[in-house]
C-alpha positions as CSV (number, residue, x, y, z in Angstrom):
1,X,130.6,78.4,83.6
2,X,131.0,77.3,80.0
3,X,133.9,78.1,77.9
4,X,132.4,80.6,75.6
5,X,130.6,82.2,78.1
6,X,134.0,82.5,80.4
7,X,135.6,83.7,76.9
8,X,132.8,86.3,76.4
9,X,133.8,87.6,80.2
10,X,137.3,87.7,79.5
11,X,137.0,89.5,76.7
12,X,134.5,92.2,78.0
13,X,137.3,92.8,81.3
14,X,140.6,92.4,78.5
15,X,138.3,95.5,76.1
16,X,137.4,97.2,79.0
17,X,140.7,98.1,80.0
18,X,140.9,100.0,77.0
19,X,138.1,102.3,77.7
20,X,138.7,106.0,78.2
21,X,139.2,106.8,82.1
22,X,135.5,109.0,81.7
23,X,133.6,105.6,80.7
24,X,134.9,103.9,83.4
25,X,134.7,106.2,86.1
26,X,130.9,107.8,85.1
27,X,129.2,104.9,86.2
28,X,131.2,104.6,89.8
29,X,130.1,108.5,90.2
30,X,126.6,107.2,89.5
31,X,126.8,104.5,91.8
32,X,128.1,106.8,94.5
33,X,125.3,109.1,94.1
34,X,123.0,106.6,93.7
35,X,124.3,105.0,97.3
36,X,124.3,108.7,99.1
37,X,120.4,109.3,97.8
38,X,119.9,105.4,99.1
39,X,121.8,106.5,102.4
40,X,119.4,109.9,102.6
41,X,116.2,108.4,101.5
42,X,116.6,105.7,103.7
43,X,117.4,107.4,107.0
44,X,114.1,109.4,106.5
45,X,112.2,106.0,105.6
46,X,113.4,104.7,109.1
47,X,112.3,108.2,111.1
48,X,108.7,107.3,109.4
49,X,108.6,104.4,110.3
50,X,110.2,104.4,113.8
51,X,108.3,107.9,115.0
52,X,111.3,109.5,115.4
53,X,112.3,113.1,115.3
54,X,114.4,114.4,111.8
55,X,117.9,115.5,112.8
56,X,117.6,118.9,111.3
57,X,120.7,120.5,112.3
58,X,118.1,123.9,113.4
59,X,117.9,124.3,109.5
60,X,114.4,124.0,108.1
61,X,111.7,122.4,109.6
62,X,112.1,119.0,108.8
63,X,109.4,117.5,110.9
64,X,106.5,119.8,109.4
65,X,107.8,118.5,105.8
66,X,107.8,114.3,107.7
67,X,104.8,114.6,109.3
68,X,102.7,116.7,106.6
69,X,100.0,114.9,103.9
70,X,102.4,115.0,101.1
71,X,104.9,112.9,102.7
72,X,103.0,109.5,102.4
73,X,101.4,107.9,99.0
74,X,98.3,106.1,100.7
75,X,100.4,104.2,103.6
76,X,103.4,104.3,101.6
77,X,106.5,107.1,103.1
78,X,107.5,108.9,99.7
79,X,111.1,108.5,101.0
80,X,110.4,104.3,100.8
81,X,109.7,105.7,96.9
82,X,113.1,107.1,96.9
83,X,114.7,104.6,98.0
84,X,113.6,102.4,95.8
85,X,114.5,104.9,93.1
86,X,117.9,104.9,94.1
87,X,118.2,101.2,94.6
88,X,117.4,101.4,91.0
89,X,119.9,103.5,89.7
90,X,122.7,101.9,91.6
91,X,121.9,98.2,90.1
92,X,121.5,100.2,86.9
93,X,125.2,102.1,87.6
94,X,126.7,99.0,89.0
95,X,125.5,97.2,85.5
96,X,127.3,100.1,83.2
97,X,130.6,100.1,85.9
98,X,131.0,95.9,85.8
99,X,130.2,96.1,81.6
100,X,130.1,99.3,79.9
101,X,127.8,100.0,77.6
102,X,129.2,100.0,73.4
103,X,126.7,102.3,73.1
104,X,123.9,104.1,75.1
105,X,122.1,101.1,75.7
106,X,118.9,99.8,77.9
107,X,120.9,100.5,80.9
108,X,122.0,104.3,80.2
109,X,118.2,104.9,79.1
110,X,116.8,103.4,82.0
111,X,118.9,105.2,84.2
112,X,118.3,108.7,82.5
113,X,113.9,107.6,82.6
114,X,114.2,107.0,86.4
115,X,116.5,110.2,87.9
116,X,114.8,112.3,85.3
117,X,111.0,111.1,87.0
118,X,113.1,111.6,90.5
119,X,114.2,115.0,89.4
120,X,110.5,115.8,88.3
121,X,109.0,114.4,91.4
122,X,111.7,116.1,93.4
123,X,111.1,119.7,92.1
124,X,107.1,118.8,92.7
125,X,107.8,118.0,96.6
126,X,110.0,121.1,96.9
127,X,107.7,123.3,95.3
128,X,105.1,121.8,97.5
129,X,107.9,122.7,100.6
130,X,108.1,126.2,99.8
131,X,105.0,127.5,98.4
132,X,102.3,125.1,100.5
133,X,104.4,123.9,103.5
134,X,106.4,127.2,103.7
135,X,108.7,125.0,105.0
136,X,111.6,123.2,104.0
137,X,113.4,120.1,104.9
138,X,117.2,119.9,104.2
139,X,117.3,116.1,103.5
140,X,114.4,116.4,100.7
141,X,116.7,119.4,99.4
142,X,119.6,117.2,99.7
143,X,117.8,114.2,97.9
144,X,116.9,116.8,95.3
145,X,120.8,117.9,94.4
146,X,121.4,113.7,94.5
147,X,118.8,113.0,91.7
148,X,119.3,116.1,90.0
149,X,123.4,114.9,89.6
150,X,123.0,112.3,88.8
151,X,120.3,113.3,85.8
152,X,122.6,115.5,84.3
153,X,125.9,113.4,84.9
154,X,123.6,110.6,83.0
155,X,122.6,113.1,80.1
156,X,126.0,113.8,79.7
157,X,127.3,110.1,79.8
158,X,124.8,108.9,77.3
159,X,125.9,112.3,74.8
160,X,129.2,111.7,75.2
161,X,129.0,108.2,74.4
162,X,126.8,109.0,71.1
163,X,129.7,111.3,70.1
164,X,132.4,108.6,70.8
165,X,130.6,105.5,69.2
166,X,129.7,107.7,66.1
């Protein structure tokens, strides 16, 4: 590593240390939620792919939500989608917890674009769910409260940081 570039690190961990506790600690909580959507949206990947039954827990009717038309894109489960999403949003919340951001930056607008297009999606599938389906799946509803956190926990880290940097 060159010197100024091992400067420019040290300097960015010696600043950071100076942060308020909320800059730090918003872009662990996004991490986190970003790694429990990951954790759901992949399980339901893997019960695609693998033909197994949904652990449902008796509530909803997950498999008529898994095995319906809505759950695929072409060949494509829509949970692969959200994982992919959330794979996103955790390099993107990983980014903002190793550096912080001076500023509401590429990173904190990026991250807002993609859970606020999950949210969207999200409130799409469970309309679909409840008013086509008539059936709901508590994972999707799960992944839904996920995205939708983390959406609003980023709206409200990227405001407060306009505030403190004004």
């Amino acid at each position: 590593m060159s010197t100024a570039r091992s400067r420019s690190v040290a300097v960015a961990w010696s600043e950071r240390r100076w942060l308020p506790a909320w800059e730090r600690a918003v872009p662990a909580l996004l991490a986190l939620l970003a790694a429990a959507g990951l954790g759901v949206s992949g399980y339901l990947t893997y019960t695609h792919w693998a033909e197994q039954a949904v652990a449902c827990g008796g509530l909803g009717n997950c498999e008529l939500v898994q095995n319906s038309e809505y759950a695929t894109l072409g060949p494509v489960p829509v949970a692969l989608l959200g994982a992919m999403m959330y794979a996103a949003l955790g390099g993107l919340a990983l980014l903002g917890f190793l550096r912080p951001p001076a500023e509401p930056d590429w990173r904190v607008t990026a991250f807002w674009a993609i859970a606020f297009a999950g949210v969207a999606y999200s409130a799409y599938l469970t309309y679909i769910e409840l008013f086509v389906l008539e059936a709901i799946c508590v994972w999707c509803v799960a992944s839904a409260v996920i995205v939708t956190a983390a959406w609003l926990l980023s709206t409200g880290y990227a405001a407060a940081l306009r505030v403190h940097r004004a």
